[in-house]
Each structure stands twice: as structure tokens, then as C-alpha cells.
N, C-alpha and C positions, 0 to 999 in steps of 0.2 A: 462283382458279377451279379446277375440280376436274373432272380430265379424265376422264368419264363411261367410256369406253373401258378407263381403268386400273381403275378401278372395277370393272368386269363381268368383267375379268381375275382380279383379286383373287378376287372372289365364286367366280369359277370354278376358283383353283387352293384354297382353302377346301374346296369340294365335294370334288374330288379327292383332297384330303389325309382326306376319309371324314366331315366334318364335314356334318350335315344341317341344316338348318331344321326346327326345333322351335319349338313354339309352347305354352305352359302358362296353361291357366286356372286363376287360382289365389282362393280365395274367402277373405275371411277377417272378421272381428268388428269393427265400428266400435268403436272407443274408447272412446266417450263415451256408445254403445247399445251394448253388446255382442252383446244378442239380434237383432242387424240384421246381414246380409251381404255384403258389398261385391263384386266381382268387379274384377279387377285383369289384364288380360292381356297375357303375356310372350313375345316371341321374339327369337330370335338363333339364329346355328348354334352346335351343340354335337355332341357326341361320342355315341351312342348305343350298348349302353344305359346306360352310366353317367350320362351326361349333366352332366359336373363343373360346366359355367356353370351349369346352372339349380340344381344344388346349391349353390354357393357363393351365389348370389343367395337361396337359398331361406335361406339361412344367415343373410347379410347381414339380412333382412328380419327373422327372428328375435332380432337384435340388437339392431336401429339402429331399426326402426318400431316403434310402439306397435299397430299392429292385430293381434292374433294369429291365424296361421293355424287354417282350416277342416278346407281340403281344395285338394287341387291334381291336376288331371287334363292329362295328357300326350300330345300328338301329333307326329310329326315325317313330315317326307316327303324323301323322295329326291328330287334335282330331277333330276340327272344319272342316268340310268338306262338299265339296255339296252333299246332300242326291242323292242316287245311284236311280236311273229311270227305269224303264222298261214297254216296253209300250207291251200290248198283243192284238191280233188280234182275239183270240175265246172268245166265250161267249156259259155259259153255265148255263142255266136253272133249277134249280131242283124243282119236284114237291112232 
């Protein structure tokens, strides 16, 4: 059994260590139809902007699978971030 707790530790010292969650859509040619496009979507955290995992996977796939890439479009988000501030100048009373 897999202590959910360490888990969300891990995930959290990942973040920390500057690693974000990325996520890639990556589209690429059926094999067998090639004029057909497949969509195939990837994430993990990775290192931004380099992004070595989804390179090495981008790689891997170039190698190992028969479908040849299209096109690959790239998002990642911070999950850990500085909470967002706004400071306001009215004040308002209700009675």
C-alpha cells in the first residue's frame, strides 16, 4: 500500500526543486494512413524551458514508434506559487 501522504510530499519537494507540470500535445501520422492525425497527450513534471523529459520522450518516440511526428504544443504550470496580492484603497462600511 502506498502512503498517499509520502506521495504528496514527494510531488511537493519535485515542485520545489523548480520542476513544473507540463503537459504536451503531441499529434503525429497513423502508420498505416499517414494523411490521418492522431493526438497523443503527455505529462509529467519537467524542468522549464528546457524541458529534458519531454525531449528525451520526444526522442524515444522518434525511435521506438512507427508514427511520425506532426506537431507538438507545450504548456506547463506552476502549481506552487506566490499567492497573487492586491492591495485596495476604499473601505466600505455597511450597516
Amino acid at each position: 500500500m502506498v502512503d498517499s501522504n509520502s506521495n504528496i510530499q514527494g510531488e511537493m519537494a519535485i515542485q520545489l526543486q523548480g520542476f513544473r507540470l507540463t503537459t504536451a500535445q503531441i499529434y503525429y501520422h497513423l502508420p498505416d494512413h499517414p494523411q490521418l492525425l492522431q493526438e497523443f497527450i503527455w505529462q509529467h513534471y519537467d524542468l522549464a524551458p528546457k524541458f529534458p523529459k519531454l525531449y528525451n520522450f520526444l526522442d524515444f518516440w522518434e525511435h521506438k514508434i512507427d508514427g511520425a511526428l506532426h506537431s507538438v504544443y507545450v504548456a506547463k504550470k506552476e502549481i506552487i506559487s506566490p499567492a497573487e496580492s492586491k492591495f485596495v484603497d476604499t473601505e466600505i462600511t455597511l450597516q
